[in-house]
C-alpha positions as CSV (number, residue, x, y, z in Angstrom):
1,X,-0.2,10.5,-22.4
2,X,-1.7,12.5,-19.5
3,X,-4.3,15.0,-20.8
4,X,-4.2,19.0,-19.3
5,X,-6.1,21.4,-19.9
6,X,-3.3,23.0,-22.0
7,X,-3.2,19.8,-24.3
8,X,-7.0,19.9,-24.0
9,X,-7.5,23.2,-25.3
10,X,-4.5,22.8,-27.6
11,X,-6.2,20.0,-28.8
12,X,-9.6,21.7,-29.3
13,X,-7.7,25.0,-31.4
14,X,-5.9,22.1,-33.8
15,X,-9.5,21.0,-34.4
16,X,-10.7,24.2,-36.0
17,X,-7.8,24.7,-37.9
18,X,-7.5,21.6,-39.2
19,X,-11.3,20.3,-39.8
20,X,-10.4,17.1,-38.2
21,X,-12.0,15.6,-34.7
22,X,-10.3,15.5,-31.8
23,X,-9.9,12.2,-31.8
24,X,-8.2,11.7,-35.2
25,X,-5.8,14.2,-33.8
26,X,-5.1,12.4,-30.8
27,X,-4.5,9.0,-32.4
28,X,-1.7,10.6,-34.6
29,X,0.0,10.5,-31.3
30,X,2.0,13.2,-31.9
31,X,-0.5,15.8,-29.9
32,X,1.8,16.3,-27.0
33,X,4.9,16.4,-29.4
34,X,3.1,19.2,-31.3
35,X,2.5,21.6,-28.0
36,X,6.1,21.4,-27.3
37,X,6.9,22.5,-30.6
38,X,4.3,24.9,-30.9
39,X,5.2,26.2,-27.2
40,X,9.0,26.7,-28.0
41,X,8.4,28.1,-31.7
42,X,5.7,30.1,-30.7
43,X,7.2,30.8,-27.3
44,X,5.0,30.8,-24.4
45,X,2.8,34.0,-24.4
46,X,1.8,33.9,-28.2
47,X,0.7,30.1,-27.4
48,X,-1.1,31.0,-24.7
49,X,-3.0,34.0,-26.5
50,X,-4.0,31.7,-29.3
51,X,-5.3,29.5,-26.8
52,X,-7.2,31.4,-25.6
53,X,-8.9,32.2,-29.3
54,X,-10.2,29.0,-29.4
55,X,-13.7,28.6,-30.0
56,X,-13.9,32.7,-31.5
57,X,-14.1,33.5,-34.7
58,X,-11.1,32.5,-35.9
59,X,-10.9,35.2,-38.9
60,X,-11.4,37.9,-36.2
61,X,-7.5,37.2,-34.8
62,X,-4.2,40.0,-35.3
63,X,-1.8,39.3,-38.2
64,X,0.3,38.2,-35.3
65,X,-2.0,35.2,-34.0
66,X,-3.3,34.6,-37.2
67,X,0.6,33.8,-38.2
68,X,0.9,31.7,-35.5
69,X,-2.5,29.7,-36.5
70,X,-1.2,29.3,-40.1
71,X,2.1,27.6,-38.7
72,X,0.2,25.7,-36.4
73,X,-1.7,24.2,-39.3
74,X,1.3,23.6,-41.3
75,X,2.5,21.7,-38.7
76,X,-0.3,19.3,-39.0
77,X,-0.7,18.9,-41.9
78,X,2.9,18.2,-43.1
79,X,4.9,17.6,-39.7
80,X,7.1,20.0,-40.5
81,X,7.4,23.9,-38.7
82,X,7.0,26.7,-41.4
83,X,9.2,29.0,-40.5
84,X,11.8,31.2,-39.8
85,X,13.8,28.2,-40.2
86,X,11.8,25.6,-41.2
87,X,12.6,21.7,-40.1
88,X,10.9,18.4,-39.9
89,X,9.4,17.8,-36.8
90,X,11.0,13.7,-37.0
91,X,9.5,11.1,-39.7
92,X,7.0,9.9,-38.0
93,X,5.3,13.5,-38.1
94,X,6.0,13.3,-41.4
95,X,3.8,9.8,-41.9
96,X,1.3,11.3,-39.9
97,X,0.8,14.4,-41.7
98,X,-3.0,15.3,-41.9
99,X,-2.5,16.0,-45.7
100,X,-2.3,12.2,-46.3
101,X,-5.2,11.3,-44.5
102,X,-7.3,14.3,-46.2
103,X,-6.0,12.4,-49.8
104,X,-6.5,8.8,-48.5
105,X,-3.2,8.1,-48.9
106,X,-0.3,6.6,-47.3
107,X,2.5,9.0,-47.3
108,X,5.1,8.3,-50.1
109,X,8.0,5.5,-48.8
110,X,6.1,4.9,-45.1
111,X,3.9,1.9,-46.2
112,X,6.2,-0.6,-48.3
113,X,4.4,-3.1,-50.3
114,X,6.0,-6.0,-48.5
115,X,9.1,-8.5,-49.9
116,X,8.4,-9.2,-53.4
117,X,5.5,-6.6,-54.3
118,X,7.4,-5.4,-57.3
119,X,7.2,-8.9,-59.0
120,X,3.3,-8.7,-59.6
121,X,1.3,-5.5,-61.7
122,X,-0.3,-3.3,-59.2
123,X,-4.1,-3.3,-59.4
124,X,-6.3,-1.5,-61.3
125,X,-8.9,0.9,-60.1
126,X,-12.3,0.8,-61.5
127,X,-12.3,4.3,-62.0
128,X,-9.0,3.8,-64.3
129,X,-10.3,1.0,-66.2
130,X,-12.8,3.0,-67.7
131,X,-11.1,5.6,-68.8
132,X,-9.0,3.5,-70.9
């Protein structure tokens, strides 16, 4: 994927909203995919102005921006837009939601256990066993 300075800065606003680096954004692969969405949902001007926020205090925007920030992060964290009509980016966005990564898990029904997983007991945690 070429980088711009749009994807560059987009890049560096998705940072501060979602606490992770850069580059764990970038290897979602779904950066560019994320602009586009952001740019038609957002439309164009609005985009641009929370661009242009990026490295401010973040608490310091208008309800307007601030909006736009919180859909921004929804979007990264579940793959899906928020709202006014709210949709699933694809499944992939959906695997690579940041909320899985922030639990350590794999996101339910995108990491099969393989043919014939069921036929053993799943392992045990440590943490599990002494509970019992």
């Amino acid at each position: 994927m070429q980088t711009t300075d749009e994807t560059a800065d987009f890049t560096a606003l998705s940072h501060e909203l979602t606490g992770f680096d850069e580059a764990t954004l970038r290897g979602t692969g779904l950066t560019g995919t994320y602009l586009a969405v952001a740019a038609e949902q957002l439309g164009p001007d609005r985009l641009r102005r929370l661009l242009e926020a990026t490295g401010g205090p973040l608490g310091e925007l208008d309800d307007d921006l601030r909006d736009a920030a919180r859909a921004l992060t929804h979007l990264w964290y579940t793959g899906s837009w928020p709202e006014p009509s709210p949709f699933v980016v694809s499944a992939r966005a959906y695997a690579e939601g940041l909320v899985w990564k922030a639990a350590g898990l794999a996101a339910p029904a995108t990491a099969p256990g393989g043919y014939g997983s069921w036929a053993t007991s799943p392992s045990t945690s440590a943490s599990w066993e002494g509970s019992r």
